[in-house]
N, C-alpha and C positions, 0 to 999 in steps of 0.2 A: 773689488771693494776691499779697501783694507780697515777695518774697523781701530785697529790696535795704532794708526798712525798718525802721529802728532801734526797738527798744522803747523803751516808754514807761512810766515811776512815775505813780502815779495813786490817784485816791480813788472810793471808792463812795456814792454817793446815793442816797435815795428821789424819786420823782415821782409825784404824782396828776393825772393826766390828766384837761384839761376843754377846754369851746370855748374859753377864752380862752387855754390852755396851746398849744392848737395853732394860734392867731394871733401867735405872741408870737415875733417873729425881733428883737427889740431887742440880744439880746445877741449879734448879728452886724453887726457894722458895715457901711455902707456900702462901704465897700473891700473887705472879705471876701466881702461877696455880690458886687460884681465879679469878684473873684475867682474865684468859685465859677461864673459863667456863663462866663467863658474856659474853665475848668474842663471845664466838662459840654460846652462849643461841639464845645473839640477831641478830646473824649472821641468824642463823634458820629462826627466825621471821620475817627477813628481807628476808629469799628464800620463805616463806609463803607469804607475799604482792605483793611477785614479782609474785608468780603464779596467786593469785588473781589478779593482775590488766593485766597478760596476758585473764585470764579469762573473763575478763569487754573487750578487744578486740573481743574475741571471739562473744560475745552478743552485742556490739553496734557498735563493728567497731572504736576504736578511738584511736588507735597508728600509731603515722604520728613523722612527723617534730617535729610538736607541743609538744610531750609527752618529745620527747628527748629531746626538748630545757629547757621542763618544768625540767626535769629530771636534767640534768647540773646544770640549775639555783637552785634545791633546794639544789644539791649536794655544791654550793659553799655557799648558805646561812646558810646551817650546819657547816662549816667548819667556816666561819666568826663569829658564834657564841661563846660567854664566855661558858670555860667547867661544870660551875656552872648551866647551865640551861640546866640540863639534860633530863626535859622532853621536854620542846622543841625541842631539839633536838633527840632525840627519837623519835619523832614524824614527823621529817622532814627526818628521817632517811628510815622511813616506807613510808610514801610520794612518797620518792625518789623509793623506793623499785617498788613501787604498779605502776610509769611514767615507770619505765626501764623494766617493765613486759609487760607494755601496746604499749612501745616500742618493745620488742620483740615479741609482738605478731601477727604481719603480716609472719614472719618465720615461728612459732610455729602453725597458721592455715595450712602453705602449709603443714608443715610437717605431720600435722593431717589427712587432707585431703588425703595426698600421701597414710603413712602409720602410723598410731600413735604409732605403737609399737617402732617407731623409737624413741619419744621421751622420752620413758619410758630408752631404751637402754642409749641414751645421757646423760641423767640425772642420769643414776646411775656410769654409767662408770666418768662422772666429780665426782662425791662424791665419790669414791672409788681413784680417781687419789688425790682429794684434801686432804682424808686422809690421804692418803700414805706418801705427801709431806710435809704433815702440820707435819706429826710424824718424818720425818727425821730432820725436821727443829728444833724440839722441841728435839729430841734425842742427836743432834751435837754438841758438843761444841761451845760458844759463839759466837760470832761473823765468826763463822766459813765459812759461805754464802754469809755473806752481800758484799765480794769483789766482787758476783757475779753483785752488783747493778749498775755498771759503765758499763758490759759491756751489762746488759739487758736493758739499758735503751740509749746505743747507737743504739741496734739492734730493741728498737721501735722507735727511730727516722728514722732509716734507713727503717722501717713499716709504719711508716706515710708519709716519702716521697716520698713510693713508691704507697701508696693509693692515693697521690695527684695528683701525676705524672699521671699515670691510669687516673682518674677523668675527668684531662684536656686534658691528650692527646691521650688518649685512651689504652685501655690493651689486650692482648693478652689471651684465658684462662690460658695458660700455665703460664703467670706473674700473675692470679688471685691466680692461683692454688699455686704457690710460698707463695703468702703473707697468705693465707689460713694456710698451714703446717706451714709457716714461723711465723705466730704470735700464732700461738698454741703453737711455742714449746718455747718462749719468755714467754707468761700469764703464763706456768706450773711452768716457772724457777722463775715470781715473786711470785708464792707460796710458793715457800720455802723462799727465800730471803725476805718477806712479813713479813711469820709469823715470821723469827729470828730475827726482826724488829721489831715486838711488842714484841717481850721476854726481848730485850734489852732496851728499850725503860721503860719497866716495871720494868726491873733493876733498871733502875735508876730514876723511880718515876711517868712516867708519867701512870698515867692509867683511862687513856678517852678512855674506852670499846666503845662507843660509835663510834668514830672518826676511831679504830681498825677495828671495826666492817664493817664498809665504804670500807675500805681498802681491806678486805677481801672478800665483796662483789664483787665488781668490778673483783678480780682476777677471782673469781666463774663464775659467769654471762660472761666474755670475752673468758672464756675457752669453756663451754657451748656451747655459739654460737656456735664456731667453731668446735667443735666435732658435734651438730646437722647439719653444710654445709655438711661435710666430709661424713659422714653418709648417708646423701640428697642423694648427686650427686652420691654416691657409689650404691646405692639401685638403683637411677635411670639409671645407667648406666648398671647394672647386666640386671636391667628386659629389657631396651633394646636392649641389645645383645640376651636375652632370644627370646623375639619375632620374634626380623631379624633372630634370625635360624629357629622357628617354620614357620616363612612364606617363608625359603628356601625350608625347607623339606614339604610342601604344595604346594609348585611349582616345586621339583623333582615328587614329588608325580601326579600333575596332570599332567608334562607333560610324564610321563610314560603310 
């Protein structure tokens, strides 16, 4: 999700997919695909801080309110930054990285605790979805996605007022479980619509990898989340249905 990123006017197109459609990066310039590896380099290093400062939750316990608040406010303070001060920003970027780890790290203990193979699972299955989307996006024609952005960015408003509504007036799991799927499948769609956003963008000159970078985070990390819930509640609901049969057939058992 990138909250801080302007809509885009756009056209829709057909494509037929073939081996030589999906060899075909011509209409990405040499500079853009520079681009794009600065891009994904510091993207990396920004999923590395992120783990490290879930890590620092794990040993001292210090992702709350706090880290997310902290986390926002660095997120805007990078953003308010001239693009000339690249390491500052670079560094507010990692920052941010190392809060939204230390943020997600009251999840990432349960999950451990429950079963840690789960996050191993999560984690690879979002980098395999983020590949997959980030290559179509790079594959398609031009502006080919980006009409997607008016209607993804209706359907997380329609996400945030259903997280609000919940909040205050209470939710049902069945409206949890909604917004769960329901914003999973919104973060995947700003992946693609994201990165054809930095391609274009990169067209036409602007290339603060930095700021890109942010952007791409954010889709990473909200998808995550939500494949690690999915995963949760799914393991925890298997093993207990698993159980209530073992304690049926323990109770046919004794009282035969």
């Amino acid at each position: 999700m990138d909250s801080f990123t302007s809509f885009f006017d756009s056209q829709t197109s057909s494509r037929s997919w073939s081996c030589d459609s999906l060899k075909n990066l011509r209409q990405i310039s040499p500079s853009v695909q520079n681009h794009l590896k600065r891009v994904y380099l510091t993207l990396c290093c920004a999923l590395v801080a992120s783990a490290f400062g879930a890590y620092l939750h794990m040993l001292w316990n210090i992702g709350g309110i706090l880290t997310t608040i902290g986390c926002v406010g660095t997120m805007i303070w990078l953003l308010s930054c001239p693009p000339y001060q690249q390491q500052k920003r670079l560094s507010l970027l990692f920052l941010s990285a190392v809060l939204e780890g230390a943020s997600v790290g009251p999840l990432i203990k349960v999950v451990v605790d429950f079963d840690p193979s789960i996050l191993v699972t999560a984690f690879v299955g979002t980098a395999i979805a983020f590949i997959c989307f980030s290559a179509a996006a790079m594959l398609a024609r031009r502006r080919e996605y980006l009409y997607l952005g008016g209607l993804l960015s209706s359907g997380l408003s329609i996400l945030m007022w259903l997280q609000f509504a919940s909040s205050v007036f209470g939710g049902s799991a069945s409206i949890f479980k909604f917004e769960l799927y329901f914003g999973l499948l919104i973060f995947v769609g700003y992946m693609v619509v994201d990165t054809q956003e930095i391609i274009e963008k990169a067209h036409l000159g602007d290339m603060d990898y930095v700021k890109h970078s942010l952007t791409l985070f954010t889709d990473f990390v909200a998808v995550f989340v939500r494949i690690l819930i999915i995963m949760l509640k799914t393991l925890r609901i298997k093993r207990r249905r698993r159980r209530k049969g073992e304690t049926e057939t323990t109770s046919d058992v004794r009282s035969k």
